[in-house]
C-alpha positions in Angstrom: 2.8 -31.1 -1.6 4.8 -27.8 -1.7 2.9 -24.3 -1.5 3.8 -22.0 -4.1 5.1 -18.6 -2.8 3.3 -15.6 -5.0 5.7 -12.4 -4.7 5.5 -8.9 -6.2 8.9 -7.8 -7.7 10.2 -5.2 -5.4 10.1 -2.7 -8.0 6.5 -2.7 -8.6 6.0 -2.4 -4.9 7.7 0.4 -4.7 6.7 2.2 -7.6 2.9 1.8 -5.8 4.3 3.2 -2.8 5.4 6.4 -4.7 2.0 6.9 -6.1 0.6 7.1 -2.7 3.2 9.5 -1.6 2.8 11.4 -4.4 -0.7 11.8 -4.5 -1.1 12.9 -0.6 1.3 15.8 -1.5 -0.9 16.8 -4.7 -3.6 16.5 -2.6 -2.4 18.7 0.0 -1.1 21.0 -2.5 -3.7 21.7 -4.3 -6.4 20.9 -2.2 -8.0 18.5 -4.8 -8.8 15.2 -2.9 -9.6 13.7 -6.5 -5.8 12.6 -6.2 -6.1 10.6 -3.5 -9.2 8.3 -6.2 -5.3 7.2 -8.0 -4.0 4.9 -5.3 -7.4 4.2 -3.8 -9.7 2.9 -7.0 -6.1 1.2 -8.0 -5.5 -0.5 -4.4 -8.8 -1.6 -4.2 -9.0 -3.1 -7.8 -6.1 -5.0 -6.6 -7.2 -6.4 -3.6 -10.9 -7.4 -5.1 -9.9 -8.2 -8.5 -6.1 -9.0 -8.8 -5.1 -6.3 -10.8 -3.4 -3.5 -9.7 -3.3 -0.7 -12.2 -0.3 1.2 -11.2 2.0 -2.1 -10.9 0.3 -3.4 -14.3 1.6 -0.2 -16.1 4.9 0.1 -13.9 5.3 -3.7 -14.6 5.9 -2.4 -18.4 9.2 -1.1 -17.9 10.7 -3.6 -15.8 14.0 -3.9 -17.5 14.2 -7.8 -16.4 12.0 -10.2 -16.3 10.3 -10.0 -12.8 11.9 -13.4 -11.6 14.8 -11.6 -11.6 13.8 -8.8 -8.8 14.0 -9.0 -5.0 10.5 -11.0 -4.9 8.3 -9.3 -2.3 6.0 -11.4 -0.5 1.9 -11.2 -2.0 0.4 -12.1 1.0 2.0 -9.5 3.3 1.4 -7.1 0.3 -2.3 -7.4 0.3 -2.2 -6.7 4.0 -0.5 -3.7 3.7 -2.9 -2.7 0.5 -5.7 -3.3 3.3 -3.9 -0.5 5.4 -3.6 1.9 2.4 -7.0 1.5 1.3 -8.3 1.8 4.9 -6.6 5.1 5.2 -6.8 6.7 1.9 -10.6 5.7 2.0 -11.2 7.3 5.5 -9.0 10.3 4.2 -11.0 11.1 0.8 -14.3 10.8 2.9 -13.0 13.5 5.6 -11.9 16.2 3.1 -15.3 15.1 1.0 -17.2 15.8 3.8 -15.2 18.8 5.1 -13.4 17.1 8.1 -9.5 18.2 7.3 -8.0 17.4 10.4 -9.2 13.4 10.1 -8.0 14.0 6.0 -4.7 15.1 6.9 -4.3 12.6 9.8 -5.3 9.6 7.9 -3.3 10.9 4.6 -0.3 11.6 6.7 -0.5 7.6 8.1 -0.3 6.7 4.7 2.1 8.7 3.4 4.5 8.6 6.0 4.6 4.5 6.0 4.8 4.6 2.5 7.4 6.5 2.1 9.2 4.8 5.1 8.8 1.5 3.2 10.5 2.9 0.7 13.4 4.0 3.0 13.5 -0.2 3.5 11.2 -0.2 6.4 7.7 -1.5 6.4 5.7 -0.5 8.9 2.9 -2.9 7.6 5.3 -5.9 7.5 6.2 -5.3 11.3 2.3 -4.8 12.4 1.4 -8.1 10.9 4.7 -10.1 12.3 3.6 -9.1 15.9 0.0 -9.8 15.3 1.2 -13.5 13.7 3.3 -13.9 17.0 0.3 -12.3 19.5 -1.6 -15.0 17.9 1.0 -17.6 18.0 1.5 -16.8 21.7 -1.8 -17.4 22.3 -2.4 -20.2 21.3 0.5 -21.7 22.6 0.8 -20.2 26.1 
């Protein structure tokens, strides 16, 4: 029996990464955390119900149909959504509550691998490859 592969077009992906980016530099520039609710209520609808807002609207102006796109790999994506939401989460709580510093360390984090992924690196796809061979190591001595 052969396991079907889900994948994300790489221009969806991307287009989420941008949000992120985008919204930790409104949020810094204007000191509205409210910006950070974009990425975070739409990563989070994602990972609990399967639909991502921002790729559902970005998904509109795909010019191909998304078969056609360097695929991106779902599982891998909804770890790194995990690590987005973590952060953005822990940095909308700090500047709710006052605590800057954490906001802007947590908000950096994200931004910074965000914006590195799209650069071509992910920082999310190496942290899971080495826990995957940690574990594999492990178990196999």
């Amino acid at each position: 029996m052969s396991q079907i592969q889900r994948s994300i077009p790489r221009p969806l992906v991307k287009t989420n990464q941008t949000v992120i980016v985008i919204s930790v530099l409104l949020t810094w520039g204007t000191g509205q955390e409210a910006f950070l609710l974009v990425p975070l209520l739409a990563g989070l609808m994602g990972l609990m119900l399967s639909v991502h807002p921002i790729m559902e609207v970005a998904k509109r102006f795909l010019k191909k149909p998304p078969k056609d796109y360097i695929p991106e790999d779902w599982e891998q994506q909804q770890f790194n959504q995990k690590i987005a939401v973590a952060c953005l989460t822990i940095g909308y709580i700090s500047f709710v509550l006052g605590w800057n510093v954490v906001g802007y360390v947590f908000t950096t984090l994200v931004a910074l691998a965000a914006f590195i992924a799209i650069l071509g690196f992910c920082i999310g796809c190496f942290i899971l490859f080495q826990w995957k061979q940690y574990k594999y190591r492990r178990i196999h001595g």
